[in-house]
C-alpha positions in Angstrom: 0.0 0.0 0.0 1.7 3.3 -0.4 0.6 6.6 1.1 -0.6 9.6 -1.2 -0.7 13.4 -0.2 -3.4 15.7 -1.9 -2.7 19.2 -1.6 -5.7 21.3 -3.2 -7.3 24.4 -2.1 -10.6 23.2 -2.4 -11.6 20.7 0.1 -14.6 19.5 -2.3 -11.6 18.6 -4.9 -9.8 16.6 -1.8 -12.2 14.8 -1.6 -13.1 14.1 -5.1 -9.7 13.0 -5.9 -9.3 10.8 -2.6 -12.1 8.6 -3.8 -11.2 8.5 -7.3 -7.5 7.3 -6.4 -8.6 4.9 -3.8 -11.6 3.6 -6.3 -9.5 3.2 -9.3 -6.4 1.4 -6.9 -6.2 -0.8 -4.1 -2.6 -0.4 -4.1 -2.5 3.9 -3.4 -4.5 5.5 -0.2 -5.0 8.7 0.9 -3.5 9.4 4.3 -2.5 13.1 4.3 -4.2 16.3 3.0 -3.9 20.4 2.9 -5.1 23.5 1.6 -1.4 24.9 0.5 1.8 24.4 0.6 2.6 25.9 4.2 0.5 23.6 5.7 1.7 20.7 3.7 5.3 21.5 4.3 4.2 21.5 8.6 2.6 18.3 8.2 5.6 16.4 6.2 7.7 17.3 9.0 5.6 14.1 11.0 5.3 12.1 7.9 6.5 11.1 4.5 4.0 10.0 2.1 5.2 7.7 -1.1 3.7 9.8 -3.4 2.3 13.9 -3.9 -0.7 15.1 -5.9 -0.7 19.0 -5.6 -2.3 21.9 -7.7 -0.3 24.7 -8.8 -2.2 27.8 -7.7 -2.9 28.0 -4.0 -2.5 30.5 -1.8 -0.3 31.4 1.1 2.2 29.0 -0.7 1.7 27.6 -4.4 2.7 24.4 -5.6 5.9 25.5 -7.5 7.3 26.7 -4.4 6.2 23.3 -2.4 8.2 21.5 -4.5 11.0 23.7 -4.5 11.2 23.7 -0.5 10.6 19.7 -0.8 13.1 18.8 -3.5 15.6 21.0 -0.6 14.6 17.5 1.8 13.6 15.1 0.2 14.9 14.4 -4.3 13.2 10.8 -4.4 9.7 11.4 -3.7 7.3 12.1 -6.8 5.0 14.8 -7.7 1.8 14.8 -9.7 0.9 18.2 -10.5 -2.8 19.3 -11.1 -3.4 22.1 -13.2 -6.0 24.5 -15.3 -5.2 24.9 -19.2 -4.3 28.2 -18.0 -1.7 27.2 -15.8 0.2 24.6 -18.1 3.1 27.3 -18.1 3.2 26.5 -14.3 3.1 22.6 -14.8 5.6 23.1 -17.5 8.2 24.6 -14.8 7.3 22.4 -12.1 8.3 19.6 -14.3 11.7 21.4 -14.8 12.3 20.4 -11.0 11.8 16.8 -11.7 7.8 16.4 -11.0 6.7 13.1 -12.0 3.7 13.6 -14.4 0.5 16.4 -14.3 -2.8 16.0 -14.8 -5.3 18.4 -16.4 -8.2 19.3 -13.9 -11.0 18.6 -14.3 -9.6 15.1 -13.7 -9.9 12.6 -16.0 -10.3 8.9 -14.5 -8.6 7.3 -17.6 -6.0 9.7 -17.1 -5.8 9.3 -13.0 -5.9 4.9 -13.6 -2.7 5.6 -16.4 -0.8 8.0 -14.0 -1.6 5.4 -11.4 -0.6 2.5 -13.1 2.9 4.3 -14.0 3.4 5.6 -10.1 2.9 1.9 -8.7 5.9 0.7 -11.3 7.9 3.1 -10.3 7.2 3.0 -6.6 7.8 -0.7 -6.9 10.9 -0.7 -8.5 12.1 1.9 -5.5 11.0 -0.1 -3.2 12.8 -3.7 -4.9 15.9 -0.9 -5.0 16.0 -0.7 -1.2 15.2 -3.6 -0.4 17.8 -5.2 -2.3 20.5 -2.4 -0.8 19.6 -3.3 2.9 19.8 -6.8 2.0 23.1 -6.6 0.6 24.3 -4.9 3.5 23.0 -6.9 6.1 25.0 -9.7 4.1 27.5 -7.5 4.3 27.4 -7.3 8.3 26.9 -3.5 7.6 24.9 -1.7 10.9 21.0 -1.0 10.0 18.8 1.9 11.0 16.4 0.6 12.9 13.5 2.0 10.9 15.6 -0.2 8.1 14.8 -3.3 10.2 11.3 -2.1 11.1 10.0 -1.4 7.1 11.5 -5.0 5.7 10.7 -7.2 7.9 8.3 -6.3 10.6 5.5 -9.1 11.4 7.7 -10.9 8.4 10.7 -13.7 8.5 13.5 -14.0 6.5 15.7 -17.5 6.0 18.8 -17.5 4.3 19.5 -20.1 1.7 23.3 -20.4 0.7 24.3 -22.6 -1.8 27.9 -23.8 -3.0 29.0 -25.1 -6.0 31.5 -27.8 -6.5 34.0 -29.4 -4.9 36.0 -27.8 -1.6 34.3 -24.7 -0.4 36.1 -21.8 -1.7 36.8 -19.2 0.4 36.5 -15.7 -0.9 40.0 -15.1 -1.0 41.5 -17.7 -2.5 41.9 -18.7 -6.5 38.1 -20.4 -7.9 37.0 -22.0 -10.8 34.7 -20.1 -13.2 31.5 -22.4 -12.9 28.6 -21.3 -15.2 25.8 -21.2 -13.1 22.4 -19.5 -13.8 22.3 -15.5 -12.7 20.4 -13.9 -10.1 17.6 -12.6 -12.0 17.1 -16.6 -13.2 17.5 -18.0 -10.1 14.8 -15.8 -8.5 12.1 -15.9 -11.7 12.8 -19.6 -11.5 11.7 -20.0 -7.4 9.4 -17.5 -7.9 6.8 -19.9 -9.1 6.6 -21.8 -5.8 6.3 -18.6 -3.9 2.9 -17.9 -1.9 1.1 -14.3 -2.3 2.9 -11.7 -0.4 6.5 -14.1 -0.6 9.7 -13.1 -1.8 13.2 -14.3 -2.9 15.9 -12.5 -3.4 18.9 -13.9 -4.8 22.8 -12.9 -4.4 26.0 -13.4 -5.5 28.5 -14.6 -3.0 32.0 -14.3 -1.7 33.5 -16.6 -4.3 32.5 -17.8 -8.3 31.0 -21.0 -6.8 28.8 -19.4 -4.0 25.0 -18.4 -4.0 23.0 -16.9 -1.7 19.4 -16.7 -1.5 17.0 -14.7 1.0 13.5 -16.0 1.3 11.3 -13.1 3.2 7.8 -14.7 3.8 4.5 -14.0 6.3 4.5 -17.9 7.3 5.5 -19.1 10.9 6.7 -22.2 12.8 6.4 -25.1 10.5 5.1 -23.9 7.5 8.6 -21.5 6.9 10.2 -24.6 7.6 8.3 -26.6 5.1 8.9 -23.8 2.8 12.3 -22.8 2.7 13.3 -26.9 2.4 11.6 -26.4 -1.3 13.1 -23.5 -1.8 16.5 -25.0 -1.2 15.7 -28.2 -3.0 14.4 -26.1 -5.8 17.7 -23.9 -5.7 20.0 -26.7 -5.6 18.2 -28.3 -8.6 18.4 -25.0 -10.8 22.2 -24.7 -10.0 23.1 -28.7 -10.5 20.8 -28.6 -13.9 23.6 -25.6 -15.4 26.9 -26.3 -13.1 26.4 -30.5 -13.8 28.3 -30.8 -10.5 27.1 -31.0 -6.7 25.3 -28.6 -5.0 25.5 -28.0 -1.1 22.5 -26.1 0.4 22.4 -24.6 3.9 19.3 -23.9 5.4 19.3 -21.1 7.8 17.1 -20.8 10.9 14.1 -17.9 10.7 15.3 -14.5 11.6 13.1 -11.4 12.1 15.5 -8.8 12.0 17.6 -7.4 8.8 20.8 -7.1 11.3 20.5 -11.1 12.0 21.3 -11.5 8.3 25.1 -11.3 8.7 25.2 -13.8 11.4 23.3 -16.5 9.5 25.3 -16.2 6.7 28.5 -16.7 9.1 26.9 -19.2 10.6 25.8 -21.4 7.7 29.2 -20.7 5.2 31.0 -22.6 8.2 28.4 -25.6 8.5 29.2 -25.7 4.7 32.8 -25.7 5.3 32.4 -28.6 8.2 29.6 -30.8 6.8 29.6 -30.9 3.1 30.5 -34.3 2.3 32.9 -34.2 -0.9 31.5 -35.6 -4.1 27.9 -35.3 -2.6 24.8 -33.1 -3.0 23.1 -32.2 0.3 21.1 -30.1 2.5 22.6 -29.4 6.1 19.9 -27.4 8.5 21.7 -25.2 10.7 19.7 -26.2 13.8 20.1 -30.3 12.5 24.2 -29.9 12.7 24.8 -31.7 16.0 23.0 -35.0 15.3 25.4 -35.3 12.8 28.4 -37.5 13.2 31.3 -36.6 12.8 33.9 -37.8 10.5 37.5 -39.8 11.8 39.7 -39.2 8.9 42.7 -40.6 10.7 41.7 -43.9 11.1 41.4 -44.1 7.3 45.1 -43.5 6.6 47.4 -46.5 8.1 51.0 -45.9 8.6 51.2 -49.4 6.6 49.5 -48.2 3.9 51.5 -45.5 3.6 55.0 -47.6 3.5 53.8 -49.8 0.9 53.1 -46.4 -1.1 56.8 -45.4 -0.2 58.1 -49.2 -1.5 56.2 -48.9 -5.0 58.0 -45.3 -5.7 61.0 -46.7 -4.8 60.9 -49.7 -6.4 59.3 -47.6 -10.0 56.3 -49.8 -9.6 54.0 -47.3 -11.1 51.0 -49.4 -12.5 51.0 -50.8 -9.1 51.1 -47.4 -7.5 48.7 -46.0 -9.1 46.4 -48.9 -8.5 46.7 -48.9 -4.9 46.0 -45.0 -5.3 42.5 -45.7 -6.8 41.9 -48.5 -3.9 42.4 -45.0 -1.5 40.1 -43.0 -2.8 37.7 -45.9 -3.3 38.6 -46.1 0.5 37.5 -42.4 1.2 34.9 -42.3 -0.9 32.8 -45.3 0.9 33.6 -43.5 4.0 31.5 -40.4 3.1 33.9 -38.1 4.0 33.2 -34.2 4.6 35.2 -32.3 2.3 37.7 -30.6 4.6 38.6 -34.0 6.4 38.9 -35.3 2.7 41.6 -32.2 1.4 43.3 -32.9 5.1 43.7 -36.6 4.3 45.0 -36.1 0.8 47.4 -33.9 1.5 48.8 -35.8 4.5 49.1 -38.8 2.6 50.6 -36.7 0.0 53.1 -35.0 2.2 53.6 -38.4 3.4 54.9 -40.1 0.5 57.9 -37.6 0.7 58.3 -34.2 0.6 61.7 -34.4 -1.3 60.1 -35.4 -4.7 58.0 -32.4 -5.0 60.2 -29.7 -7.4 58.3 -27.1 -4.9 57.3 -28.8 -1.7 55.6 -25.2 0.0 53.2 -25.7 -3.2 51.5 -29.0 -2.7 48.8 -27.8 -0.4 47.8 -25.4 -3.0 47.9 -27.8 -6.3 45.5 -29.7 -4.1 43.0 -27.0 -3.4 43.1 -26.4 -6.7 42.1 -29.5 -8.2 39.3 -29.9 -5.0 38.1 -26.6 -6.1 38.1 -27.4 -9.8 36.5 -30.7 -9.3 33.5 -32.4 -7.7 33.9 -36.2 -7.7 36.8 -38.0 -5.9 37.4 -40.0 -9.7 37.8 -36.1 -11.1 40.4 -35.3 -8.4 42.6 -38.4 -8.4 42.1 -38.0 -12.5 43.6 -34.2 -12.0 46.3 -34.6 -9.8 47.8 -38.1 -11.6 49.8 -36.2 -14.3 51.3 -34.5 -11.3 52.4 -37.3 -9.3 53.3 -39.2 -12.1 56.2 -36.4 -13.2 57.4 -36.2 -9.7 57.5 -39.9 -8.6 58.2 -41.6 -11.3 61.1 -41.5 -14.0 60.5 -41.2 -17.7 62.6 -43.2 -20.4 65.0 -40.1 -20.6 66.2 -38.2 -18.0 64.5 -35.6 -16.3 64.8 -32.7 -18.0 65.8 -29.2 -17.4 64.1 -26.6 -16.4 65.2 -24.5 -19.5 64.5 -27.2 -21.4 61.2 -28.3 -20.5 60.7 -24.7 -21.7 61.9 -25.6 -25.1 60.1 -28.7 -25.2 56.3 -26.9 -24.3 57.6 -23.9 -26.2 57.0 -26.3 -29.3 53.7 -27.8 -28.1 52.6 -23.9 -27.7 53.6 -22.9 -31.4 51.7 -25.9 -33.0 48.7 -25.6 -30.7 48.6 -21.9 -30.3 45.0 -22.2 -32.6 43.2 -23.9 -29.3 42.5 -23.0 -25.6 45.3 -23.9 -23.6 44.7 -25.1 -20.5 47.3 -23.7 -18.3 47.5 -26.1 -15.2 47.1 -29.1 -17.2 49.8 -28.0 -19.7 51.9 -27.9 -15.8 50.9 -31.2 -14.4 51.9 -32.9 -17.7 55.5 -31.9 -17.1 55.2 -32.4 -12.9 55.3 -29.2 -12.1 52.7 -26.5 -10.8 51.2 -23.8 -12.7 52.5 -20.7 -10.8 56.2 -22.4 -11.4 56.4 -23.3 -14.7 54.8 -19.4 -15.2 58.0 -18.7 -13.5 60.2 -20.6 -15.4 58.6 -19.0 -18.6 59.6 -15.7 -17.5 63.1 -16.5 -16.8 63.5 -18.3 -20.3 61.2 -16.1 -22.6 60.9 -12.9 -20.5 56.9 -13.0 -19.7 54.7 -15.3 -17.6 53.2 -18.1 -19.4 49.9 -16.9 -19.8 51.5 -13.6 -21.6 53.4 -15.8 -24.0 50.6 -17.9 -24.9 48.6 -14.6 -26.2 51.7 -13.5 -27.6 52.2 -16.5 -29.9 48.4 -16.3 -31.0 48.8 -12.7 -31.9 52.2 -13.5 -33.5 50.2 -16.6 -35.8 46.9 -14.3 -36.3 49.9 -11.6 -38.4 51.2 -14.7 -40.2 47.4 -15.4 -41.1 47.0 -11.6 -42.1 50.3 -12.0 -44.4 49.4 -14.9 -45.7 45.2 -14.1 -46.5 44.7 -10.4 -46.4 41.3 -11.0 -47.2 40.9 -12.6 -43.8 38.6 -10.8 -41.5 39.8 -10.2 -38.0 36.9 -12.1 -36.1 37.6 -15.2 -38.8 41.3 -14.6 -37.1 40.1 -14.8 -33.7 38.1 -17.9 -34.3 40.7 -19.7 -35.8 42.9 -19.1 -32.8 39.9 -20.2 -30.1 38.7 -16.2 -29.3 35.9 -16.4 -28.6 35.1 -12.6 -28.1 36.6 -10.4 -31.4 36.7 -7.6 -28.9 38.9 -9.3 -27.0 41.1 -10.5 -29.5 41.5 -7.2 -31.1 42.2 -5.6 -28.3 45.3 -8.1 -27.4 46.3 -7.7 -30.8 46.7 -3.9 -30.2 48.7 -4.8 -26.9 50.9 -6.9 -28.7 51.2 -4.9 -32.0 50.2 -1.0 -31.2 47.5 -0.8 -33.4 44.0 -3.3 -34.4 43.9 -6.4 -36.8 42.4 -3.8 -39.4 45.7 -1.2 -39.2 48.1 -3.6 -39.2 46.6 -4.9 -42.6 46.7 -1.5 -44.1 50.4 -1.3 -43.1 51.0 -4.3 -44.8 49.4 -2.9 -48.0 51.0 0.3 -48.2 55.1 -1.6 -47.2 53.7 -3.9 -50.2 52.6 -1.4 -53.2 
């Protein structure tokens, strides 16, 4: 419902515009009136309507000079001005100070139910504005007026929904995977259908690429909000497992009435997903469910035998037999339902383990194996992601190991004959036993710029030998051929590269060529 003001100086015109407003819309009542602008301007000291209808010629105080003195205090709040034929100059001026609309007295109902209709859109889309501002900074732990608190949710509840998206829970500061997962708009359209009248959802991004949140303000209580939010989550983990195709953890806050509770909850639940997401599994975890749960013993999994026969196969080269016995682990700790941070502590203790002399950068297993948790959802898609790796640094190839200048050499030539597709950076590292941020290292010791620099430099350098070779070549036919899939992108690199677009450099070539 939002609150009109009708200023007129004729109380019979009050009233005739108070009925037709409140016949024509259920959405707009009249809860302020005056005779002129003096006496309007003493009565919004006490109160703020949504919305101003006010004529132009009154006395004591006209309407231009209302909403002069109004716009002073308030710049949001609209103004529909009445007004004579005679006094359209008047409207016409008034509109220079940002009055909404004007309507021609005698009124016109027609004209009233249009100006009505446009007001609520706007009024709503204010009001979605704010609400979505104090949201975001009660997620944000940011202190709320208490009139905040009191227009959101009074008589209301609010339960927080947080979803994450893959494999080990991500925290915001740390490197995530991109993960394509529907957008806010989508995810709140998409719920939207299983919302009761007078329910909302409002969804968020979070504090890393693979976390949701969602805010489900409602008028239930007790165990219908409970009953509720449960589809809601199930509903929300289905939309963002249909798009991501990996698993989706869900936790379920408990009922809060106040906006300023928000930023608790959400501590609250992102560390229930950080304790009790079991790895390689899609579930919900209700925050006030947690301690029936039972806990997980990780280091009973990991026998010190276990881990000597490991040690025996690497020395003795037996790799099909390490590898095997590998598998049987995570076999192991995937029967054993394991939450994901006991999981990432087991690995990386057996990993440390098996000797921390073979790594080529011991202080950079811990992150390799984030990184492949992160990246990956099923414990088949981690031990799959982080074989290439162990297999470089455990186990002799045919040859000697190489150098680092020239394993340099030796990718340097995979790069040049595969510079047409997308490179994929941590695999290209693992294939050679070594970690990404390393060999990035080593690229800028041997070719003087980071790795992911010298792979856009060699695709620029092949899209001028296409250009020589085909001037007829257009520059996005380039930048497919060499896996961009934005032009925009690709011409801008090439003007990084070369000083000047695709297009340019073309023309150079014709001019050096006639």
């Amino acid at each position: 419902m939002y609150r009109v003001m009708v200023i007129e100086d004729e109380p019979p015109l009050i009233r005739d515009i108070q009925y037709e407003i409140e016949r024509i819309s259920s959405f707009f009542k009249v809860t302020m009136t005056a005779i002129n602008g003096a006496e309007a301007l003493k009565k919004l000291e006490t109160e703020t309507p949504d919305v101003i209808f006010t004529d132009i010629r009154m006395p004591v105080m006209d309407g231009l000079q209302l909403i002069k003195e109004v716009r002073k205090r308030d710049a949001d709040i609209p103004f529909v001005i009445l007004s004579g034929y005679r006094d359209f100059g008047y409207a016409q001026e008034a509109l220079k100070f940002h009055a909404y609309d004007y309507l021609l007295k005698p009124v016109s109902p027609d004209d009233l139910q249009e100006v009505l209709h446009k007001l609520r859109s706007k009024l709503d889309g204010t009001k979605e504005e704010k609400v979505r501002s104090a949201l975001a900074s009660a997620l944000h732990g940011e202190m709320l007026e208490n009139e905040v608190d009191e227009l959101f949710l009074k008589g209301r509840t609010a339960v927080l929904l947080v979803a994450h998206c893959g494999g080990m829970f991500a925290e915001a500061s740390g490197t995530t995977p991109s993960m394509a997962l529907p957008t806010n708009s989508e995810i709140e359209i998409r719920l939207a259908n299983m919302l009761g009248p007078g329910n909302k959802i409002h969804a968020f991004n979070g504090s890393a690429p693979t976390e949701k949140i969602a805010i489900f303000v409602c008028d239930d209580e007790g165990a219908q909000v409970t009953e509720d939010s449960a589809e809601l989550a199930l509903a929300l983990q289905n939309s963002l497992s249909a798009q991501s195709r990996t698993t989706i953890n869900v936790a379920i806050g408990e009922p809060i009435a106040r906006l300023r509770d928000i930023g608790a909850s959400l501590f609250s639940l992102r560390k229930l997903l950080r304790q009790r997401s079991e790895f390689g599994v899609s579930k919900m975890i209700r925050e006030h469910s947690t301690s029936q749960e039972e806990p997980s013993y990780p280091v009973a999994i990991l026998s010190d035998a276990r881990i000597d026969s490991l040690r025996t196969m690497i020395q003795l080269q037996q790799k099909s037999l390490f590898k095997a016995e590998m598998s049987s682990l995570f076999e192991t700790w995937q029967s054993s339902r394991l939450h994901a941070v006991d999981f990432a502590a087991l690995l990386k203790r057996t990993i440390h383990a098996l000797g921390d002399a073979h790594w080529p950068q011991s202080s950079e297993i811990d992150s390799v194996i984030d990184e492949a948790m992160k990246s990956r959802s099923s414990y088949d898609a981690v031990r799959d992601e982080l074989w290439p790796w162990l297999e470089g640094a455990l186990f002799e190839n045919e040859s000697p190991r190489n150098s680092p200048e020239s394993v340099v050499d030796l990718l340097d030539d995979h790069l040049r004959a595969n510079c047409h597709s997308n490179i994929d950076i941590k695999r290209l590292a693992l294939s050679v036993g070594l970690t990404a941020p390393y060999l990035s290292k080593l690229f800028k010791l041997y070719r003087g710029m980071p790795l992911i620099e010298y792979v856009s430099y060699l695709k620029i350098e092949k899209a001028k030998q296409l250009i020589r070779s085909d001037p007829n070549l257009l520059a996005k036919e380039i930048g497919d051929l060499l896996g961009f899939a934005d032009p925009f992108y690709f011409s801008r690199l090439f003007k990084k590269f070369e000083g000047c677009s695709p297009s340019d450099y073309r023309k150079r070539l014709e001019v050096r060529n006639k």
